[in-house]
C-alpha positions as a Python dict, from the first residue, in 0.01 Angstrom:
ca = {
    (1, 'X'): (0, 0, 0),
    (2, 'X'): (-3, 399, -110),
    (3, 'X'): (-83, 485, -471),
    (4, 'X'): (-51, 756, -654),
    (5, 'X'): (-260, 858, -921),
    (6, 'X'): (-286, 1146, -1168),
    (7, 'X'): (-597, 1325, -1200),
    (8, 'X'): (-745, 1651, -1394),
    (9, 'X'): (-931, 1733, -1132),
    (10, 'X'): (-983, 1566, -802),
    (11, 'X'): (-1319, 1395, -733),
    (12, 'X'): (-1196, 1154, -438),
    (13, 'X'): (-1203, 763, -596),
    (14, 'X'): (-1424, 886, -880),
    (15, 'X'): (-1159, 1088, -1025),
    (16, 'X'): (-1124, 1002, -1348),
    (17, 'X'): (-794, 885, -1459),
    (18, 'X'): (-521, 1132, -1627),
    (19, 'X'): (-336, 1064, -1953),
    (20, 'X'): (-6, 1118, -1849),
    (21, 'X'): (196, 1144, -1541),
    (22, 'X'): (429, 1478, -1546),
    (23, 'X'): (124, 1725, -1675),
    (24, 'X'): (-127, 1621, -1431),
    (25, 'X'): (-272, 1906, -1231),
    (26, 'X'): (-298, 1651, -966),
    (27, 'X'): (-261, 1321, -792),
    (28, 'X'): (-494, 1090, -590),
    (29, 'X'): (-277, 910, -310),
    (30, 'X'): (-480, 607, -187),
    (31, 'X'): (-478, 389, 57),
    (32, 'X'): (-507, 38, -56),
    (33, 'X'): (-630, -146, 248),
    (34, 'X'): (-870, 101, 336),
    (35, 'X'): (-936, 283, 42),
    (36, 'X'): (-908, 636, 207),
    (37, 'X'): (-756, 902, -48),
    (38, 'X'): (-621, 1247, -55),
    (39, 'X'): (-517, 1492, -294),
    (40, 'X'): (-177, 1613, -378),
    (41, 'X'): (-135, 1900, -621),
    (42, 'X'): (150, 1839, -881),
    (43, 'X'): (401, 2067, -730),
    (44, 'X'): (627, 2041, -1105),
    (45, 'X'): (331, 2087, -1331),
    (46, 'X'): (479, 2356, -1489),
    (47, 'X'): (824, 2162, -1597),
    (48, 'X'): (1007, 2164, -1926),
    (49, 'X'): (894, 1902, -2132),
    (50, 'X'): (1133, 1576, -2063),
    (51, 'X'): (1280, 1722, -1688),
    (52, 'X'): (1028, 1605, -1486),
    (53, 'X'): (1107, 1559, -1147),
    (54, 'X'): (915, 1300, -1033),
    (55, 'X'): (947, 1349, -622),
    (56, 'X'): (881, 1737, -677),
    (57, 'X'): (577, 1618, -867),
    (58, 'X'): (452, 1414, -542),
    (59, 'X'): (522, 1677, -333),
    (60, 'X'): (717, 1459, -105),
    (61, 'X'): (464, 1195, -84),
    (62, 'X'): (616, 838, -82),
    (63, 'X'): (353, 585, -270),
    (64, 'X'): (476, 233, -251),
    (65, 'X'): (319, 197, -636),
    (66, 'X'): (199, 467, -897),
    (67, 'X'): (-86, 427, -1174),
    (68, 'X'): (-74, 613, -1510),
    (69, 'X'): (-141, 595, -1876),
    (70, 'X'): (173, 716, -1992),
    (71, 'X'): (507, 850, -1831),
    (72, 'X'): (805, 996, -1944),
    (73, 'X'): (1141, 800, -1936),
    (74, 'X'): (1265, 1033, -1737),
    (75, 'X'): (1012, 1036, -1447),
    (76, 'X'): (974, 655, -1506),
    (77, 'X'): (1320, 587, -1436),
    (78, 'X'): (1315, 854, -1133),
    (79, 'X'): (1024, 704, -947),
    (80, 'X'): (1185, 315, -1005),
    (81, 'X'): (1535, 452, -854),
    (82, 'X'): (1294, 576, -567),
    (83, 'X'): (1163, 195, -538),
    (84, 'X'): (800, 289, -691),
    (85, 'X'): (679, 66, -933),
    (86, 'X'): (495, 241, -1223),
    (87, 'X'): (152, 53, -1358),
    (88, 'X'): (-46, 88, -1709),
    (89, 'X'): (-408, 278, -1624),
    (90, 'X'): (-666, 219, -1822),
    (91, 'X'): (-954, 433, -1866),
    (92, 'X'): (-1170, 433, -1572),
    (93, 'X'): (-1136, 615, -1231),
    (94, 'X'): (-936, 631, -912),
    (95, 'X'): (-1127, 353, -782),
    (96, 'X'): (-1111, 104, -1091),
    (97, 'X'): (-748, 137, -1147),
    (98, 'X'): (-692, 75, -777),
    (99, 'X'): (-961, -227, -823),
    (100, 'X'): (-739, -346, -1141),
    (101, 'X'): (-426, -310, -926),
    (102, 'X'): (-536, -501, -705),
    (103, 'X'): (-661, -807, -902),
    (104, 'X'): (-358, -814, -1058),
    (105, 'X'): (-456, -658, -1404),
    (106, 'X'): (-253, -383, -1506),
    (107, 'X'): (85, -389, -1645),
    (108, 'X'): (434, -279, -1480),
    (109, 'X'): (508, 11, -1763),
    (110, 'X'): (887, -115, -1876),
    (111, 'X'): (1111, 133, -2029),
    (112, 'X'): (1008, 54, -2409),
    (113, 'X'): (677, 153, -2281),
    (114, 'X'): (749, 529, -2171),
    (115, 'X'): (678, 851, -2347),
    (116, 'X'): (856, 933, -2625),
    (117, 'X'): (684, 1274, -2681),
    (118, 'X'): (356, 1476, -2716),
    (119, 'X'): (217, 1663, -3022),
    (120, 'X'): (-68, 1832, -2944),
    (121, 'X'): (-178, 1619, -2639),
    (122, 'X'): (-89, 1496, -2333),
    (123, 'X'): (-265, 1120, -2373),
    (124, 'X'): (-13, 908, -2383),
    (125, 'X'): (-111, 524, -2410),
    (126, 'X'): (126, 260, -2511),
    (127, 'X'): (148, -107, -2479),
}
């Protein structure tokens, strides 16, 4: 399984988790099974707030499963109609929320879970 992860600034699996999915200056696309992980700059960084385009963002990359703590609706509904399912982070790094994953901790983010909006910040963390 690939996943896709947003990150500030890319430290491999230490790479601390970003706060929200369309402003990341980058993702950390892992490898599951082997734990092997790459960067991908965020090729839409510089979107409009709310037109997200969440394949641009991946630069093409196809991750089975992406981890974030908070997503727009729009790029939430983009990656699902691409067949990636969207998980809660929590704090930690790369390599815990791939760990959480994995044990079966985090959260499939529904759409009464997305991203209403940002004042000020880009953390966005809702149950």
């Amino acid at each position: 399984m690939k996943i896709a992860i947003p990150v500030a600034e890319y430290l491999g699996l230490e790479s601390p988790v970003y706060g929200h999915f369309g402003s990341a200056p980058a993702f950390a696309l892992v490898d599951a099974e082997t734990m092997a992980v790459k960067a991908i700059s965020n090729s839409d960084h510089a979107h409009v707030h709310g037109a997200c385009s969440p394949m641009k963002a991946l630069a093409g990359a196809r991750p089975d499963a992406v981890i974030v703590g908070g997503i727009g609706m729009g790029a939430l509904l983009g990656l699902r109609a691409a067949g990636i399912k969207v998980y809660r982070a929590v704090e930690g790094t790369v390599a815990d929320a791939v760990r959480q994953l994995k044990a079966a901790e985090l959260p499939e983010i529904e759409e009464n879970g997305a991203c209403a909006g940002h004042s000020g910040g880009h953390s966005c963390h809702k149950s």
